[in-house]
C-alpha positions, 0 to 999 in steps of 0.5 A: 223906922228902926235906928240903925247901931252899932256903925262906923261911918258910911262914906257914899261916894258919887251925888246921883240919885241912887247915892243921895238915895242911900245916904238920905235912908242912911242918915234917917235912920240915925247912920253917921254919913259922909257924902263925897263930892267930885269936885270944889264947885260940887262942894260949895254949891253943897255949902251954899245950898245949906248942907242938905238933900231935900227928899222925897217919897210919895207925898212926904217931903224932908230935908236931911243935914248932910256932912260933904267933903271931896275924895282928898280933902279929910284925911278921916279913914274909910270903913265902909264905902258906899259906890254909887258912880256910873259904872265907867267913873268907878275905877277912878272914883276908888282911886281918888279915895284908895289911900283913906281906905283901911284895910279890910274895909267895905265897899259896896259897888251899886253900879249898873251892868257888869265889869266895873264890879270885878275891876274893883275886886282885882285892884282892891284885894285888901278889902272886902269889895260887894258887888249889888243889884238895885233895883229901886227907882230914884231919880233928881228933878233938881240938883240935891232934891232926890224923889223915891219913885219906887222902893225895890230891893238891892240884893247884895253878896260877896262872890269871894263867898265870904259871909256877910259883913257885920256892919250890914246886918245892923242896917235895919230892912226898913232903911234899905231894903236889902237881902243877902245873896250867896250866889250874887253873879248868878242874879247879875247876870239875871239882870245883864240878861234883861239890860242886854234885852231892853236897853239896845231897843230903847236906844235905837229906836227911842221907845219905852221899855214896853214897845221892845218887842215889837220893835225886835220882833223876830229877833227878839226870842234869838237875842234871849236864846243867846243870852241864855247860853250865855248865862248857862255858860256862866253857870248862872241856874235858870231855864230858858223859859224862865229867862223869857217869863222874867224878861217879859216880867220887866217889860210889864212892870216897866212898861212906861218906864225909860230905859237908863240908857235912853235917858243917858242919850236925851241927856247927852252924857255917856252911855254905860254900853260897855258894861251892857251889851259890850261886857255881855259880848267880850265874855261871849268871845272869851268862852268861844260863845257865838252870838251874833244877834247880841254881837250885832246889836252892840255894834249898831248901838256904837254906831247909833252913839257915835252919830249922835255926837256921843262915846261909842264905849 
């Protein structure tokens, strides 16, 4: 693997898979990393545990020496600020760490759906804020023990159009598989498309990914036809057909797989509904766009969540 030069400081904040995941690649590489942790008792269960991620890929094991500090204990300045909070935790997290951010710094929102990304880019308008899509597999059978169940790529772009940041070319591809992308609302949107597909199925009728279908049966190509006029009117460049075709590609691929949002149900914590279907549908409202399908099933999903004792947003 490639060291990585040239680099200032990263600060990852947010201890969840995909955080841990990008500060472990990061610190292999020989990247100087700062994990920000959300509070004392995350910290010193940090400390105790030795100050390190135990990580995980394939057959390999490593443990990797990580600095940790929370949002307001060091004063160190931020360059480059790694994201990598659920979505709805976003605003809060930029807060708690807004008066280290330098300008012209950084950040790099890695959070699921749509909506967290352009609340960061109207609040942080003196820095450089880059919105990605993910789409590797990690995920935390204990806490601080991170396994890389499948590499993806995370496609990465400034919808400012501002070309790609220095610091992001000295990344070595090998670390973090990354790819610049000059039009990246056109591939979020892409992949709201697939969240809105799959996700509002998983959830309601606790299936895995590759059961959707038919779970939706006739509903399901009226919900594409939907979102795809919502893309088309986004501006987002892609046929109906090849929406249908790289829907039905996710649900091969991750046929076993288990929808974030199904697990965020098992798990009792907080969907991200609002920057899924809710997103998709308050953008539909605001361009006169009528999906009643898409409007349907945000509403029974709401309702699903609040039976469950759960936030309906």
């Amino acid at each position: 693997m490639g060291r990585s030069r040239g680099l200032s400081v990263f600060h990852v904040l947010g201890g969840g898979s995909l955080g841990l995941l990008w500060a472990a690649r990061l610190a292999e590489a020989g990247t100087d990393v700062r994990l920000i942790l959300r509070d004392a008792q995350a910290l010193q269960a940090w400390k105790a545990a030795g100050s390190s991620i135990l990580f995980e890929q394939a057959s390999k094991r490593s443990r990797i020496a990580l600095q940790a500090q929370l949002a307001d204990e060091s004063g160190e300045p931020i360059d480059i600020l790694i994201l990598a909070t659920k979505a709805y935790s976003a605003q809060s997290a930029l807060h708690s760490v807004a008066q280290r951010l330098q300008q012209n710094a950084s950040i790099l929102m890695l959070q699921n759906g749509m909506g967290s990304q352009q609340a960061a880019s109207r609040t942080f308008v003196q820095q450089q804020v880059l919105y990605a899509s993910v789409t590797d597999g990690a995920w935390m059978p204990a806490p601080r023990h991170v396994i890389w169940a499948g590499q993806g790529q995370t496609q990465i772009g400034d919808p400012s159009g501002a070309d790609c940041p220095q610091w992001l070319k000295h990344i070595d591809q090998q670390t973090i598989n990354w790819q610049w992308h000059t039009d990246i609302l056109a591939v979020l949107w892409q992949k709201l498309a697939v969240n809105c597909a799959i996700n509002p199925y998983t959830a309601l009728y606790d299936c895995d990914n590759g059961q959707v279908p038919t779970r939706a049966g006739a509903q399901f190509p009226r919900l594409i036809d939907e979102l795809h006029s919502l893309l088309e009117r986004q501006g987002a460049n892609v046929t109906r057909a090849e929406l249908g075709n790289y829907i039905d590609q996710v649900i091969t691929r991750t046929a076993v797989n288990s929808s974030s949002m199904r697990q965020d149900i098992h798990a009792r914590r907080r969907t991200e509904i609002s920057y899924i279907t809710g997103y998709a549908c308050e953008v539909a409202h605001q361009a006169g766009l009528a999906t009643p399908l898409l409007d349907q099933l945000h509403g029974a999903l709401k309702t699903h969540l609040a039976t469950l004792g759960l936030p309906p947003d």
